[in-house]
Each structure stands twice: as structure tokens, then as C-alpha cells.
N, C-alpha and C positions, 0 to 999 in steps of 0.2 A: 493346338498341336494334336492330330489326331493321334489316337494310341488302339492299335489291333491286340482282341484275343481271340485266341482261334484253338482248337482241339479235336479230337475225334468224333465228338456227339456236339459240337455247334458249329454254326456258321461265324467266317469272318464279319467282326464288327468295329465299323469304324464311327468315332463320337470324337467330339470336341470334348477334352478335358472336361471332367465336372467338378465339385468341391467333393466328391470324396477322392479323388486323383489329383484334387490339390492337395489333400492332409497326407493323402499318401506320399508326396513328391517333397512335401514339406513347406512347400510354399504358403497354406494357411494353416493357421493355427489349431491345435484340438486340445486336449487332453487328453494325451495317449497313456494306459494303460498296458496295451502288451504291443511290442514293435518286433517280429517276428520275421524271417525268411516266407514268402507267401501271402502272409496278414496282418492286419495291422485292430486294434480295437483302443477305440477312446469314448469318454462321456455323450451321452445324449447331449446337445447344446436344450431340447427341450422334454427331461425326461419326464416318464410316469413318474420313476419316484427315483430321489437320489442312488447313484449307482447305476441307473439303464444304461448301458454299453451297444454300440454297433460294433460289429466286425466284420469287415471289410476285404476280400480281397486285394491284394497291391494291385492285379492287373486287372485292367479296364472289364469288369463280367457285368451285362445288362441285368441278368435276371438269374433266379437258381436253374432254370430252364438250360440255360447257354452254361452253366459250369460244367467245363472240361470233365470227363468221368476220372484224371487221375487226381483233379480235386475234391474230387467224392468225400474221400476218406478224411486227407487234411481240412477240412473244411468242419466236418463232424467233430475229430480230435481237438482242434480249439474252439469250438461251440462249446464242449463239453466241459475243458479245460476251467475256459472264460464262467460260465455257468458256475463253475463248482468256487470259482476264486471270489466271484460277485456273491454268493451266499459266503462264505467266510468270510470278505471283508467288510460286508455290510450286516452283518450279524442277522440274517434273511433266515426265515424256515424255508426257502427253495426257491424257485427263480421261472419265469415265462417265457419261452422262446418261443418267437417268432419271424418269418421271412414274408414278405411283400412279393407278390410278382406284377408290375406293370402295377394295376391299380392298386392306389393310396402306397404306391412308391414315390417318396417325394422328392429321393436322387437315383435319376435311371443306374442306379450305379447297383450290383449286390449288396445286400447289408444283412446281417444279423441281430434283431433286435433281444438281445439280453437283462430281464428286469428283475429285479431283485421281487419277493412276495413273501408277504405275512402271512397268516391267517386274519381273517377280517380289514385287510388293506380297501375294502370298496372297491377294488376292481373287479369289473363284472362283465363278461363274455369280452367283446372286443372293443368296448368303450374304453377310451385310454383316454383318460382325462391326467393334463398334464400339469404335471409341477414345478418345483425348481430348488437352487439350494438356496440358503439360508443368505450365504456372501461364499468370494471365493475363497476364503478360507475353505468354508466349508466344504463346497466344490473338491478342492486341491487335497485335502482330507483324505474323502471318498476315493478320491482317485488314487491316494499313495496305499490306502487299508487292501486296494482289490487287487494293485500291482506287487504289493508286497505278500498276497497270499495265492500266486499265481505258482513260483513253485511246490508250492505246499496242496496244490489240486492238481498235480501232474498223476 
């Protein structure tokens, strides 16, 4: 099913649904943390470190290049948001954020990589060596700790 976004500073783009337009639609599963007018944020299926969150556009944006300029600001506000709830529920000294454009994007889809950060965590410039949870307890945990301090980082 082709899905167009289109705005004042990009061009119409038309894609075959991907899996993040499937978690968007509901049709695959994630682990959502914030389900928003706009945006959507759920666990890394393969995080740095428990707590990594993507956040996602609802509508079809390839790259941060092609986001509309009225999504400028919304876009910023829950990076922020998400950032500030993923250190509170993961009990983090501060958090990594970063965007992909085209290379080592591995869903042409926009995505927001949100990672929780210690001091001394071993992550070092842009080597992101990956981890995982424990079980899905654990998982499901993580995810209720970051959802549940999402108001509390507005």
C-alpha cells in the first residue's frame, strides 16, 4: 500500500509500507512507549542498552532531510520529551541521540535513536555494540519505567 508525505521543503514520496508503518498501523508488534498524535516511540528490538527507544513519525518521512518544516518543532518536543522520560525510567545520568540519514538507516523510514547513558557504559564515538534484555519481563519493565515517566519529563 503506497503511503505519500509531502510538505513545503520536500518532495512527494511514495514507498511500499515498511515495518515502521507497520508498527505505526498496528499491524506489527513493538513495544510502544509513547503512542501520540504525530509519533509514535517503542524499544529498540536490538538495543545498545536496555531502554534505546526509536521514535518514529506516523507518516511515511524517508529521511530527516524530507521532514516537513511544520514537523521541525514537533519532532524536537518529543525527542526531548522521550530523552528526558528514558533517563528517569532507566535511572541513566543522560541519554545519546541520534538520526541516520540514508546510510546505516536500516528502515528507510525516519527514526529517532534515543539511548539511555552512564558514565563509563563503554560506548565509544559511534560504535554501538548491541545488547539485549535479560527476558521479557525485563523488556516489558523497561518499557512500563519510561512510559510511566513520560508525563513527569513534559
Amino acid at each position: 500500500m503506497p503511503i505519500n508525505a509531502s510538505g513545503p521543503s520536500c518532495t512527494v514520496v511514495t514507498v511500499t509500507r515498511c515495518v515502521f508503518c507497520e508498527i505505526v498501523a498496528g499491524d506489527r508488534p513493538a513495544d510502544m512507549v509513547l503512542d501520540e498524535q504525530g509519533f509514535v516511540a517503542f524499544l529498540d528490538i536490538r538495543p545498545v542498552f536496555p531502554g534505546h527507544c526509536l521514535l518514529v513519525p506516523r507518516a511515511h518521512i524517508a529521511t530527516l532531510e524530507d521532514l516537513p518544516d511544520d514537523l521541525d518543532g514537533p519532532l524536537a518536543a518529543f525527542t526531548k520529551r522521550l530523552a528526558a522520560a528514558i533517563r528517569i525510567g532507566t535511572g541513566a545520568q543522560g541519554t545519546f541521540v541520534a538520526v541516520n540519514n540514508t546510510v546505516s538507516q536500516s528502515v528507510p523510514h525516519l527514526h529517532v535513536h534515543v539511548v539511555p547513558r552512564t558514565k563509563g557504559d563503554g560506548l565509544r564515538g559511534f560504535f554501538w555494540p548491541r545488547t539485549g534484555y535479560d527476558d521479557e519481563a525485563h523488556r516489558e519493565a523497561i518499557r512500563a519505567r519510561i512510559s510511566a515517566a513520560l508525563p513527569a519529563a513534559r
